[in-house]
VMD Tcl script that draws the C-alpha trace (Angstrom):
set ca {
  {-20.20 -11.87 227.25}
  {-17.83 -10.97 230.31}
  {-20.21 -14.07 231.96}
  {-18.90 -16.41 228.74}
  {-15.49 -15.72 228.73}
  {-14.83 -14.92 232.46}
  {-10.95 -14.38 233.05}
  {-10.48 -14.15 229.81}
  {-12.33 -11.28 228.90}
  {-11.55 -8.91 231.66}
  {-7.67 -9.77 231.44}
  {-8.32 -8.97 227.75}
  {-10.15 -5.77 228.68}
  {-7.55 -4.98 231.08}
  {-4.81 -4.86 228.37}
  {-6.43 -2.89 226.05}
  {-7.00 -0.30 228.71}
  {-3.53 -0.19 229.41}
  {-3.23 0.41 225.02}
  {-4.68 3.80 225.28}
  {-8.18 2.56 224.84}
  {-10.69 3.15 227.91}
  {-12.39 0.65 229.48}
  {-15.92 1.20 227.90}
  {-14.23 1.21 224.58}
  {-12.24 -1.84 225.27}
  {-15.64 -3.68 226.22}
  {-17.44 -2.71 223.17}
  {-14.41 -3.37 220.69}
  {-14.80 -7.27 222.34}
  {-18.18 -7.40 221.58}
  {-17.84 -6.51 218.25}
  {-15.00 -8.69 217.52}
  {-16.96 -11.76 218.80}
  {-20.54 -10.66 216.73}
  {-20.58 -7.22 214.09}
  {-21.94 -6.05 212.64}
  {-24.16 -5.09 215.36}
  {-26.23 -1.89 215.98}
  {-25.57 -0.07 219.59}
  {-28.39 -2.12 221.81}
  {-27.00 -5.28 221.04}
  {-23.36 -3.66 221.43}
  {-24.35 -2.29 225.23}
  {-26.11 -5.58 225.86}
  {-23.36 -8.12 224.73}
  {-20.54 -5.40 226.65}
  {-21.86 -4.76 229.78}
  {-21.28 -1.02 228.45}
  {-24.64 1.04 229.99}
  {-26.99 2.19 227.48}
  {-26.50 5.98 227.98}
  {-23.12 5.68 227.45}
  {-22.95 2.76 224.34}
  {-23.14 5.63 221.69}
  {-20.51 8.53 223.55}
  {-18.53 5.52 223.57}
  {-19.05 4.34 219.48}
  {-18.33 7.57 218.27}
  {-15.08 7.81 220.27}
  {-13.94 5.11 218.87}
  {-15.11 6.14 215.27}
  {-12.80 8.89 215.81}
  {-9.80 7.19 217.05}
  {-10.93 4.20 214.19}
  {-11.45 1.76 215.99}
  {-14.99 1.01 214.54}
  {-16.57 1.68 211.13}
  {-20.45 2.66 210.63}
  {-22.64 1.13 208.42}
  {-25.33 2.95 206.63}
  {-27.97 0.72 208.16}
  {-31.52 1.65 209.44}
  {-31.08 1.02 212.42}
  {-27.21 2.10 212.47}
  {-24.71 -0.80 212.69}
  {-21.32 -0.61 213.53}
  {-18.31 -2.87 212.66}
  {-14.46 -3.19 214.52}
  {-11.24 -2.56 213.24}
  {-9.61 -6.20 212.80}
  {-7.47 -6.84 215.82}
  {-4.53 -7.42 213.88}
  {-4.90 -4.09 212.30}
  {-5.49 -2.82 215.92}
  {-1.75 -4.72 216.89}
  {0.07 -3.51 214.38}
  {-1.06 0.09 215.04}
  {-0.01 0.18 218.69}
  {3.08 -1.30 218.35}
  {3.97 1.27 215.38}
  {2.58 3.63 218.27}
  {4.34 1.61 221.19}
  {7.56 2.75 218.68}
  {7.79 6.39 217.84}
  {7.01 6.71 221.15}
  {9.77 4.45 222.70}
  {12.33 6.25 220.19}
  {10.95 9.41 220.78}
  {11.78 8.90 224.73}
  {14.75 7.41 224.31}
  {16.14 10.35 222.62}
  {14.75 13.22 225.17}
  {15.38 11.15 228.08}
  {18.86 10.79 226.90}
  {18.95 13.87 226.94}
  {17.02 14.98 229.98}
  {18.67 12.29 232.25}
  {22.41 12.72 233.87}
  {24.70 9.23 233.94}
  {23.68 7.03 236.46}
  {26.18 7.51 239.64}
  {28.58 4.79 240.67}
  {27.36 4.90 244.22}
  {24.53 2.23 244.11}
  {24.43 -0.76 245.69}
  {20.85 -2.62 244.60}
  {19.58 -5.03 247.47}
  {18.07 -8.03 246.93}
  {16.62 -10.63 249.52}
  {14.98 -13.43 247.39}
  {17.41 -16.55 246.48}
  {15.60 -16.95 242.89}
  {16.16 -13.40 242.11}
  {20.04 -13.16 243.26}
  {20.90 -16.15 241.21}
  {19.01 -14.63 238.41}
  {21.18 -11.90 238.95}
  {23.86 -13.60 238.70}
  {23.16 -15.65 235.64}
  {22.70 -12.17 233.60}
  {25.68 -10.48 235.00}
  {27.96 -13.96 234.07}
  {25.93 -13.65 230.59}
  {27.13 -10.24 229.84}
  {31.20 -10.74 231.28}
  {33.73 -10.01 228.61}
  {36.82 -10.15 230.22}
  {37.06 -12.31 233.68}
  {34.87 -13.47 236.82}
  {36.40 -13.82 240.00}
  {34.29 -16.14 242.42}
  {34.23 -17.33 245.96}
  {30.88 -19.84 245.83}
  {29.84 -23.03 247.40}
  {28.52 -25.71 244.74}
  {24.87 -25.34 245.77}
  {25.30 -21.92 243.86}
  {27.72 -23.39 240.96}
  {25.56 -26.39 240.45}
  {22.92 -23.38 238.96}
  {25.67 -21.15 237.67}
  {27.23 -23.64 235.67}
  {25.57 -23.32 232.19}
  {25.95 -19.99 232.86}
  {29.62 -20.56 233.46}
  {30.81 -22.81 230.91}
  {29.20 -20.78 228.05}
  {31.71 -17.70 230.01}
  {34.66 -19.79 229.71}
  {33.78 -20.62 225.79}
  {33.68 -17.23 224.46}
  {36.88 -16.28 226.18}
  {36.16 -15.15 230.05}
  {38.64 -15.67 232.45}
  {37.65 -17.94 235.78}
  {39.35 -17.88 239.17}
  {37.04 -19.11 241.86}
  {38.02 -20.01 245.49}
  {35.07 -23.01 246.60}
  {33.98 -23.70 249.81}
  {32.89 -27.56 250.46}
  {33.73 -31.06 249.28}
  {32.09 -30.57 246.03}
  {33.78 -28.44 243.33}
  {32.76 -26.90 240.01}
  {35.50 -27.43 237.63}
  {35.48 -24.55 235.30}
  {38.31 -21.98 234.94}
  {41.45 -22.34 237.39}
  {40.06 -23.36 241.23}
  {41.08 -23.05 244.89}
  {39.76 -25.28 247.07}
  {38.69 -23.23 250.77}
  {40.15 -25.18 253.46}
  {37.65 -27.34 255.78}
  {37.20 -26.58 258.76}
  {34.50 -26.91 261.56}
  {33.79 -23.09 261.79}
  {33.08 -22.84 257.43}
  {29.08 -23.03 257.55}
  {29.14 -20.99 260.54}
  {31.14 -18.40 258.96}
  {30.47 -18.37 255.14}
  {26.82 -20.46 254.84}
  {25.85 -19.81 251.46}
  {27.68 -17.08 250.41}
  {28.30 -16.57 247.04}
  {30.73 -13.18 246.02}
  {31.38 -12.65 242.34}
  {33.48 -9.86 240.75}
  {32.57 -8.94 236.88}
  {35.19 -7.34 234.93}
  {36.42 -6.14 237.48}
  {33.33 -3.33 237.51}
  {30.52 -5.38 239.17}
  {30.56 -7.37 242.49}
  {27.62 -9.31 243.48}
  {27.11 -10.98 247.09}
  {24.49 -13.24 248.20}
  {24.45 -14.95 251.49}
  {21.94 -17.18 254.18}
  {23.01 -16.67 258.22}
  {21.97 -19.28 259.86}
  {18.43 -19.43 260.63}
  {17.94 -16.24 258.69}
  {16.76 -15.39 255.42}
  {18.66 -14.79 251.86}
  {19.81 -11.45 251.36}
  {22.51 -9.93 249.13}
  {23.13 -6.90 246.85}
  {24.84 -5.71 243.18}
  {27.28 -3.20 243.04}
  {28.65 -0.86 240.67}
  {30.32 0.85 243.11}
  {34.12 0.89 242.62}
  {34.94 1.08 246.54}
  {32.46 -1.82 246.80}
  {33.86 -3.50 244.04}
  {37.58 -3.28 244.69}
  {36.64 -3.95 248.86}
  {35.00 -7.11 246.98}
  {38.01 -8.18 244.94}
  {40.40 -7.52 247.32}
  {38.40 -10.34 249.85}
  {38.56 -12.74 246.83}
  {42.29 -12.62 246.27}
  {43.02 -12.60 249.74}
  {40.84 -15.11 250.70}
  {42.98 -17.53 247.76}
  {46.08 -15.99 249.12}
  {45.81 -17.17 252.83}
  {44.42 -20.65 251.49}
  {47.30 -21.08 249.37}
  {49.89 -20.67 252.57}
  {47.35 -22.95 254.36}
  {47.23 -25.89 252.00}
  {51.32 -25.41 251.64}
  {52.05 -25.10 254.96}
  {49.23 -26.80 256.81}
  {50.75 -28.90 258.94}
  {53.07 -26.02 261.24}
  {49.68 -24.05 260.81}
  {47.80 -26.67 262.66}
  {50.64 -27.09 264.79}
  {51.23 -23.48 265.60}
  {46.96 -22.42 265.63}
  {45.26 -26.21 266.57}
  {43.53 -28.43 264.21}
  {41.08 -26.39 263.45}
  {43.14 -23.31 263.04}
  {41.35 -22.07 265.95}
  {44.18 -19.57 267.28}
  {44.34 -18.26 263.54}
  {41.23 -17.19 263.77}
  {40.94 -15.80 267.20}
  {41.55 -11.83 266.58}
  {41.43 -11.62 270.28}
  {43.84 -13.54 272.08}
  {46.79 -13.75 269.05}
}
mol new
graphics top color blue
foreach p $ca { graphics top sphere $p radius 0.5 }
foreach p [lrange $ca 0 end-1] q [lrange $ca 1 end] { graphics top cylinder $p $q radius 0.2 }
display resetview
């Protein structure tokens, strides 16, 4: 049998096991689902399920009824349908899920403020992101390139449609027009300085950053730290503010700090 249905059968085996039902059991049950009834030679034979242990193993699983007996000479043995089987686990799967749920509510303490979960896979941080957008009531406050708005922006629009406030500051040429928008001013140092970063407050309560270095790999983190959280807000707004008095008064601020603002940005020599 196992031979027959390869893959199949052990992947099958291997979730039954993880049901409550050991991995003889699980063998023999498949077995009898595919031919039953069927005495307990042709049971051992068709599982792989040893001889000494095919009948230990059928009267488990009488107990536990999983099988039924037939009053046979020689003795034959038949298998609780597997929708029968299904329905019973998950009734199972149930009482027990409610019955944790209520004593680890009470066993457990609230889950402190202080964590900040790391993640380092691109895939996974926009994920992230996409739930944590999914689950804003009030307002998102963004600082993003469009690489990571192009994939947000579903995500995004639906936001804005049930009543989310938007205020992003964008980095490049490209934009993502959703909510009210500052545009990050271009200059030569941007990639160097902000490549792929992507910093999101949710209601105020949960930051998320994600971010690529140059010649380095993704790697960011998700807050519900309120120091993290109002450090991350606070770079937001200021980041708008300063780009605001750039764009209004950008041409003494080239004047005064070079084209490419490069005296602005030196914390050493100003």
């Amino acid at each position: 049998m196992e031979q027959v249905f390869g893959n199949v059968f052990q992947t099958t085996v291997d979730a039954l096991n993880s049901m409550g039902l050991t991995v003889y059991e699980a063998k023999a049950y498949l077995a009898l689902l595919q031919k039953h009834p069927s005495h307990g030679h042709e049971i051992s034979r068709r599982s792989g399920v040893p001889g000494p242990k095919i009948y230990e193993t059928l009267n488990r699983m009488m107990q536990k009824g999983l099988v039924a007996v037939l009053n046979t000479n020689p003795q034959m043995y038949s298998p609780l349908p597997y929708h029968e089987l299904l329905t019973r686990k998950k009734n199972e799967f149930k009482i027990t899920e409610q019955l944790l749920n209520a004593n680890l509510k009470k066993i457990s303490i609230p889950p402190p403020d202080i964590t900040v979960w790391q993640l380092t896979d691109h895939d996974l941080l926009i994920g992230k992101s996409r739930e944590l957008i999914e689950g804003a009531k009030k307002s998102l406050l963004m600082s993003l390139w469009h690489e990571q708005g192009v994939l947000l922006e579903e995500n995004l629009t639906a936001a804005q449609q049930r009543g989310v406030k938007i205020i992003s500051i964008q980095f490049g040429q490209a934009r993502i027009n959703i909510g009210k928008v500052f545009h990050h001013i271009q200059i030569d140092t941007i990639h160097e300085r902000h490549s792929g970063e992507l910093t999101i407050v949710f209601d105020e309560s949960v930051g998320l950053f994600m971010g690529r270095p140059p010649g380095q790999e993704w790697n960011g983190f998700w807050t519900t730290n309120p120091g993290v959280v109002k450090l991350m807000t606070n770079y937001i707004r200021h980041e708008i503010y300063l780009n605001k008095l750039i764009y209004r008064f950008e041409g003494n601020a080239k004047t005064e700090d070079g084209n490419q603002l490069q005296q602005l940005l030196n914390l050493e020599t100003d």
